[in-house]
One Martini backbone bead per residue (centre of mass of N, CA, C, O) as a GRO file, in nm:
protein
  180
    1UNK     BB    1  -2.355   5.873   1.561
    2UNK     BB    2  -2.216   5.645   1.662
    3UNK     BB    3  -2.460   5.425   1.547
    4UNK     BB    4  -2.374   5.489   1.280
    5UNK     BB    5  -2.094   5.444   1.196
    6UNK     BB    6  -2.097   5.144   1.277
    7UNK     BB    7  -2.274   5.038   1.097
    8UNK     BB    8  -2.055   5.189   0.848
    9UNK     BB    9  -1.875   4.957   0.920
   10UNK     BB   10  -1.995   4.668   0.912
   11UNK     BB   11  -2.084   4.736   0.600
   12UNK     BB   12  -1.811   4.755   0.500
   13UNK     BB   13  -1.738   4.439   0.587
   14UNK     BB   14  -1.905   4.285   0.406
   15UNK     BB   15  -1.825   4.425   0.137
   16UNK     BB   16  -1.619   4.302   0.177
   17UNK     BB   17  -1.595   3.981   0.215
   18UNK     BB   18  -1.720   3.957  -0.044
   19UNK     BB   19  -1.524   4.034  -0.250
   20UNK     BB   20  -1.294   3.816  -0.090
   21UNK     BB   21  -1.487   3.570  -0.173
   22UNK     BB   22  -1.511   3.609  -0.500
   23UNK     BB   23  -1.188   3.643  -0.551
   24UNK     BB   24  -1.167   3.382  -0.463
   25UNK     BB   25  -1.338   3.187  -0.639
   26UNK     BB   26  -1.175   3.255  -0.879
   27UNK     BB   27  -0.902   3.158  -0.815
   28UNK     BB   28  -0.980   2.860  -0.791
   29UNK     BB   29  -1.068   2.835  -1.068
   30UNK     BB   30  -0.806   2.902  -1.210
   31UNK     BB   31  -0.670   2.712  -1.110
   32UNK     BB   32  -0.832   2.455  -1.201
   33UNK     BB   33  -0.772   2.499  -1.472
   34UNK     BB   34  -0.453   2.517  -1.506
   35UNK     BB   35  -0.436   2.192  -1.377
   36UNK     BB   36  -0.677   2.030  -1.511
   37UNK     BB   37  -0.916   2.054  -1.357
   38UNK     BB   38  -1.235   1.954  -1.173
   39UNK     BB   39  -1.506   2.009  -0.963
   40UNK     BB   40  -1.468   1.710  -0.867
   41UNK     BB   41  -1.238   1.718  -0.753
   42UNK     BB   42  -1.324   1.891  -0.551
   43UNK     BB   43  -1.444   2.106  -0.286
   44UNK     BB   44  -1.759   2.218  -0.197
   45UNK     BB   45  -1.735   2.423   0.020
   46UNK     BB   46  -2.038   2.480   0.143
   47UNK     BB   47  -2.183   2.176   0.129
   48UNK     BB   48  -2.454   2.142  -0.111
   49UNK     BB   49  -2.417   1.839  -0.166
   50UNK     BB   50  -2.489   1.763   0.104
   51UNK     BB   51  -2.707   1.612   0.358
   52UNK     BB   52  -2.988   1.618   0.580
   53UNK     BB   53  -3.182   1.386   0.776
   54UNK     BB   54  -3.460   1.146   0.868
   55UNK     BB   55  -3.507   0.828   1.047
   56UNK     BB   56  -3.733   0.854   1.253
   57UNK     BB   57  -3.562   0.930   1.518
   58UNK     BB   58  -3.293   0.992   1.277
   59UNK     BB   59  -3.026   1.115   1.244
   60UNK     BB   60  -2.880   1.245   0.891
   61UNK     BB   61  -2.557   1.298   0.801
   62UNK     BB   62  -2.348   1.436   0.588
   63UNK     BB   63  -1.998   1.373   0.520
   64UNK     BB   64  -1.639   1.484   0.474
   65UNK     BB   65  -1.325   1.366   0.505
   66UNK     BB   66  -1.053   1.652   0.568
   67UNK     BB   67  -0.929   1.561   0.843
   68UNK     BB   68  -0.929   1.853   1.051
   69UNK     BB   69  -1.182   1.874   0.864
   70UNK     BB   70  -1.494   1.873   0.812
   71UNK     BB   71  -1.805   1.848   0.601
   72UNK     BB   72  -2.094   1.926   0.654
   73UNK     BB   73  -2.415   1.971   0.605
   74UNK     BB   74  -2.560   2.140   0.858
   75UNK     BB   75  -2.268   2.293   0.992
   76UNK     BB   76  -2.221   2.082   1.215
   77UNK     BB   77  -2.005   1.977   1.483
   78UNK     BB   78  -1.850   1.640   1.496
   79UNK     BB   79  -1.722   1.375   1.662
   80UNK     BB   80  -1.495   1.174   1.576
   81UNK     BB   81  -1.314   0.852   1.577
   82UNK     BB   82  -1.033   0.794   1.544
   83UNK     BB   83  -1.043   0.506   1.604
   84UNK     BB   84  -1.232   0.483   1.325
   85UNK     BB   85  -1.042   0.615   1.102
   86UNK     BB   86  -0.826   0.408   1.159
   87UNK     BB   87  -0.982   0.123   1.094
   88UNK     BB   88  -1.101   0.228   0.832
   89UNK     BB   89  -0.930   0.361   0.673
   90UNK     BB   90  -0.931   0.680   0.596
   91UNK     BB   91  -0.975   0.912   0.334
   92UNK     BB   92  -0.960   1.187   0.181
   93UNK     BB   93  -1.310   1.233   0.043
   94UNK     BB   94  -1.475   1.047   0.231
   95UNK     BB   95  -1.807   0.965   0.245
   96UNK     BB   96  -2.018   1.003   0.527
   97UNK     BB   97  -2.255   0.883   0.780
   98UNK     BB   98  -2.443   1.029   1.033
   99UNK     BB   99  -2.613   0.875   1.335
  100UNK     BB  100  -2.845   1.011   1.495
  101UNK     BB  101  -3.015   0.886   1.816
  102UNK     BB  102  -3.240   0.969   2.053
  103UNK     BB  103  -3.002   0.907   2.253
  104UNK     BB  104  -2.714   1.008   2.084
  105UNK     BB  105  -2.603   0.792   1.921
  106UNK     BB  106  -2.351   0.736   1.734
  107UNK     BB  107  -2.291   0.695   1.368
  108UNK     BB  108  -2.055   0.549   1.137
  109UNK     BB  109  -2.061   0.568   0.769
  110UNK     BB  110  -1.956   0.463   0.500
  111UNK     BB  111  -2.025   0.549   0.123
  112UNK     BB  112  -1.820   0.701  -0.006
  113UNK     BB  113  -1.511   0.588  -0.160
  114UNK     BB  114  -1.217   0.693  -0.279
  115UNK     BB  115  -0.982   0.695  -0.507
  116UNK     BB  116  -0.683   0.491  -0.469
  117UNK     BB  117  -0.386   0.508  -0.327
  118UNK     BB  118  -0.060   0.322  -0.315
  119UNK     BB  119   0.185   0.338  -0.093
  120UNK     BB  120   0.533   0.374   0.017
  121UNK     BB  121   0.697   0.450   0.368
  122UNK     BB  122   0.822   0.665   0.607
  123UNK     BB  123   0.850   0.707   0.942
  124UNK     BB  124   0.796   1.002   1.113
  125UNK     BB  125   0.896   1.245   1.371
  126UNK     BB  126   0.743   1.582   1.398
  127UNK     BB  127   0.641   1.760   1.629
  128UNK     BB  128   0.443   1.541   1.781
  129UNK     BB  129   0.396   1.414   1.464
  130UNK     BB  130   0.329   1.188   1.253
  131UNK     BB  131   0.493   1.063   0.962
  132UNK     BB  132   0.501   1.047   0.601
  133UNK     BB  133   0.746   0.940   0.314
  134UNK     BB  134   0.641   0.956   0.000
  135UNK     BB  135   0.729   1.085  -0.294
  136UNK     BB  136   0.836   1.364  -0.178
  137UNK     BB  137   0.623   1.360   0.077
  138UNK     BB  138   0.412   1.450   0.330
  139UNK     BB  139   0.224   1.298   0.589
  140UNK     BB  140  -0.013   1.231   0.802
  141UNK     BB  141  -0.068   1.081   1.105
  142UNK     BB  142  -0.261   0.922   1.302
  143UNK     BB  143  -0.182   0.822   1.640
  144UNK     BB  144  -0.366   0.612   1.635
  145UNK     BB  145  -0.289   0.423   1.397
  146UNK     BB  146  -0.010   0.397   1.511
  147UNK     BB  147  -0.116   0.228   1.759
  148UNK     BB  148  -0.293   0.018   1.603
  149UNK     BB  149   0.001  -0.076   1.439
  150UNK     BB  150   0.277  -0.045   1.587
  151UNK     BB  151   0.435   0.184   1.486
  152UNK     BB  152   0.781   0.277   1.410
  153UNK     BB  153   1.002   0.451   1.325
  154UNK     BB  154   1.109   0.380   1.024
  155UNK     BB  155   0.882   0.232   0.933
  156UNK     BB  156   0.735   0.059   0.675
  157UNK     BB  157   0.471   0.148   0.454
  158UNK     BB  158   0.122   0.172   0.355
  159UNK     BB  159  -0.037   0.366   0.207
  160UNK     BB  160  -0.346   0.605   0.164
  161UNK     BB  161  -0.464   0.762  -0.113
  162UNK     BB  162  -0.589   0.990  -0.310
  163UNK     BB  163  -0.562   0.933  -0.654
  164UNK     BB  164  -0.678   1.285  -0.753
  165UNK     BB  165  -0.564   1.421  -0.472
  166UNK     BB  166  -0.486   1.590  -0.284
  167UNK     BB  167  -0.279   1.559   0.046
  168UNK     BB  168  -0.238   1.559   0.388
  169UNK     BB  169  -0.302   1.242   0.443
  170UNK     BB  170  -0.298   0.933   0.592
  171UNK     BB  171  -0.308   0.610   0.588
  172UNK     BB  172  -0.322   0.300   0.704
  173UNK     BB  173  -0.221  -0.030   0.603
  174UNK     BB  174   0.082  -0.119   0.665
  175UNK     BB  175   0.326  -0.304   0.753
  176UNK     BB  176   0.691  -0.370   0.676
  177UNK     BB  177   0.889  -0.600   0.643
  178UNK     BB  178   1.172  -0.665   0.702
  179UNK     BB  179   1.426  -0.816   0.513
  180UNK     BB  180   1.639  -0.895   0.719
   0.00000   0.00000   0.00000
């Protein structure tokens, strides 16, 4: 009985899932709708339109940078390297492809990088994190990047970000000199 019961425990949390699922794609579609977005605008949860493939000895994964989370074509997470991020200048929903050698090395490579646009803002420290405030926003920037340009709190910066998408981070473009 314990095994039946089990069962239609285990039965019942899938269909609620399903359900949970289905309602939140649905909300996403009305946001997406209210706000006058287009699917092209968001990133499609799935990422079945992101690739992997192979290319003699190498894998090649298409991933999308979403700051916190990656968005694999494969499904398998792969370590970014910040320094890479910071020098790259990497923005939010930029497309990029990682390519795994028979040897283990790994390549990334940018490849279609969204449209960005320039603000500029002040460097704030909120509990061991780096941030920039631009216009009424807060974004976060990576550590590698604040210490690759020497940025010092309160210093004024340029920074990038998604021209038509919502962020929460911020790329740094370059420090602005004081003008005093």
């Amino acid at each position: 009985m314990t095994n039946k019961k089990t069962i239609q425990a285990i039965v019942d949390f899938i269909v609620s899932a399903e359900k949970s699922i289905k309602n939140a794609k649905k909300l996403l579609k009305d946001v997406i709708e209210e706000n006058n977005l287009s699917l092209d605008s968001t990133i499609d949860l799935n990422a079945k339109w992101l690739t992997t493939y192979t290319s003699e000895d190498s894998k090649i994964i298409e991933w999308v940078f979403t700051w916190n989370d990656m968005l694999w074509a494969d499904g398998n997470k792969y370590p970014v390297p910040v320094n890479y991020s910071s020098k790259s200048k990497l923005v939010q929903w930029d497309k990029l492809k990682l390519t795994i050698e028979a040897n283990g090395k790994m390549l990334y490579k940018q490849i279609s990088p969204i449209e960005r646009e320039i603000k500029t803002g002040l460097v704030v420290r909120e509990k061991e994190k780096y941030q920039v405030i631009s216009e009424g926003q807060t974004y976060d920037l990576l550590t590698a990047a604040v210490t690759h340009f020497k940025v010092s709190i309160w210093d004024k910066i340029s920074i990038l970000v998604p021209a038509w998408k919502q962020a929460t981070f911020a790329a740094i473009e370059a420090i602005i000199p004081n003008e005093e």
